[in-house]
Each structure stands twice: as C-alpha cells, then as structure tokens.
N, C-alpha and C positions, 0 to 999 in steps of 0.2 A: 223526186218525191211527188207524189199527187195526195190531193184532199180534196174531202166533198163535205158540203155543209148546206143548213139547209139557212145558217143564220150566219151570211156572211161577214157582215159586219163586227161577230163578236169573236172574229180572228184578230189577234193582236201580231201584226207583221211590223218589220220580219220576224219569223222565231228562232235564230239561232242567231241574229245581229245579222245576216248577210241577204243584202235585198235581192239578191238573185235566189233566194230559196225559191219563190213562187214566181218566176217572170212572167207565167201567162194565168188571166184568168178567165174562164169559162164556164158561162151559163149552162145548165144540163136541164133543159126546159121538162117540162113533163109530156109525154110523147103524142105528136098530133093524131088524125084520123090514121091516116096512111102506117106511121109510125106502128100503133096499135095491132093494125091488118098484119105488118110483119114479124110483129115480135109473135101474135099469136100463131103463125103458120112456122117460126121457128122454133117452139116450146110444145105445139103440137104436131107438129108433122108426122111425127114416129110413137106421138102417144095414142091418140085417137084409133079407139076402135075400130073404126072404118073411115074409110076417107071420105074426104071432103072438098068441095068445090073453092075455088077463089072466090066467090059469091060467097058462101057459106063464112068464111074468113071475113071479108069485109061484114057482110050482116053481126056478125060477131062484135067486133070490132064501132059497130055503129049503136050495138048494144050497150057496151063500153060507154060510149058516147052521152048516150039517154041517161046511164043512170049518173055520168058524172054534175049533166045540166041537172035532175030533179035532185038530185044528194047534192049538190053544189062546193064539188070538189074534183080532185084529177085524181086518177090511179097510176102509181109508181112504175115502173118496168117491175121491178120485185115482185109487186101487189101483182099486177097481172100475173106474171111468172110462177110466184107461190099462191098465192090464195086460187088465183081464176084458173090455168092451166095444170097447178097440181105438179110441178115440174120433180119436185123430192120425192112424189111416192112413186114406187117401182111400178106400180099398175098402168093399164091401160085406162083411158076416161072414153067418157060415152060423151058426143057431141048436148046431151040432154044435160050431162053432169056440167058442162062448161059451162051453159046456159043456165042452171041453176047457181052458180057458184058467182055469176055477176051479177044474177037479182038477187043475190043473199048478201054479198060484201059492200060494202060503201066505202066508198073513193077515202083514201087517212091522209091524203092531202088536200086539207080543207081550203076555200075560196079567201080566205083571209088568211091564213100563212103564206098561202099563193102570192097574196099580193105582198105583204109585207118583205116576200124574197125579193120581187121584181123589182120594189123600190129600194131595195136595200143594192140589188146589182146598179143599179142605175146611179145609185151615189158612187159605188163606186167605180164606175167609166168613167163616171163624170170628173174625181180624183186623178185616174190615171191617166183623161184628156188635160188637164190642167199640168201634170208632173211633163206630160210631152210638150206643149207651151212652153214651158220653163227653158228646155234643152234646145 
C-alpha cells in the first residue's frame, strides 16, 4: 500500500492495527531546478510543435523557478504537467503557449504549507530515530 499526504502528521498509524502497514516513509520534496528541466522535456517532447533545444528546456524550467521565488511557492509535478505542459489535451502546444501558461499559473503549493510539511517530516524522523534507539 502506498500513500501521499501533504499533512503527515494527521495520519493516525497504524491503520489496520499492524505497524508494518507503512514501514517506509518518504519525503516527495517538490521538484528541484534540474528535476523541473526533466519533467518538462518528458511531458513535452512529443507535444511541442516544433522542437526544441535543451537550453530551451532549462530556460523553461528557470522560468518555473522565477515565478515560484516572486509568487512564493513551489509547482507540483501535476501543476507543471497539467496546468503548464497541457499533458490531457490531445493537441500540439506552441513553445509561446508553455511560456504563457507559467506566467499565468501560480505555484498552489504555497511557502507556508511548504514549511509546515518540512516540519512536520522532521518530527517525524525524529519519532522513528527515537523508535530505532529503543531496538
């Protein structure tokens, strides 16, 4: 079984009584510069009207970037995926529409849920370094 949350904390484990339901867990950070360059060359590769350079990709990508520092938030794989590359419509995108679609979206992972995940992963490590002590 896998789960994702964005508020780990308000998992009540285990949930079936058996603490091996979730033996591992795993931060799913919001994706860095480099990260971004890939996702976008893998959701447009075959969309994009005309091709494009690996500069183009990264410039993309550092666009990404700019508007997550001035909107003061991070864009999801999804977000990027569906809002900025358009992945669900059957059409081709114009490298201008991709560019439009990341100065039009703002990042819906805001700089303060951000952090409240971080600190909430960090309790709990810090839980399951204490549970390893123990043993």
């Amino acid at each position: 079984m896998f789960a994702a949350t964005n508020y780990p904390l308000k998992l009540e484990l285990p949930l079936t009584g058996d603490d091996r339901v979730f033996p591992f867990i795993v931060s799913q950070d919001p994706p860095t510069l480099q990260n971004k360059t890939e996702i976008l060359k893998y959701y447009l590769n075959d969309k994009l009207d005309n091709k494009i350079s690996d500069d183009d990709y990264n410039m993309l990508a550092c666009l990404l970037e700019c508007q997550e520092i001035e909107k003061k938030g991070k864009y999801s794989i999804a977000q990027i995926r569906n809002e900025i590359c358009e992945a669900d419509v059957d059409s081709t995108i114009s490298l201008d529409k991709v560019i439009e679609n990341i100065e039009k979206k703002s990042p819906k992972i805001i700089n303060k849920e951000l952090e409240n995940y971080y600190l909430a992963m960090d309790e709990i490590m810090d839980e399951e370094a204490e549970e390893d002590e123990e043993f």
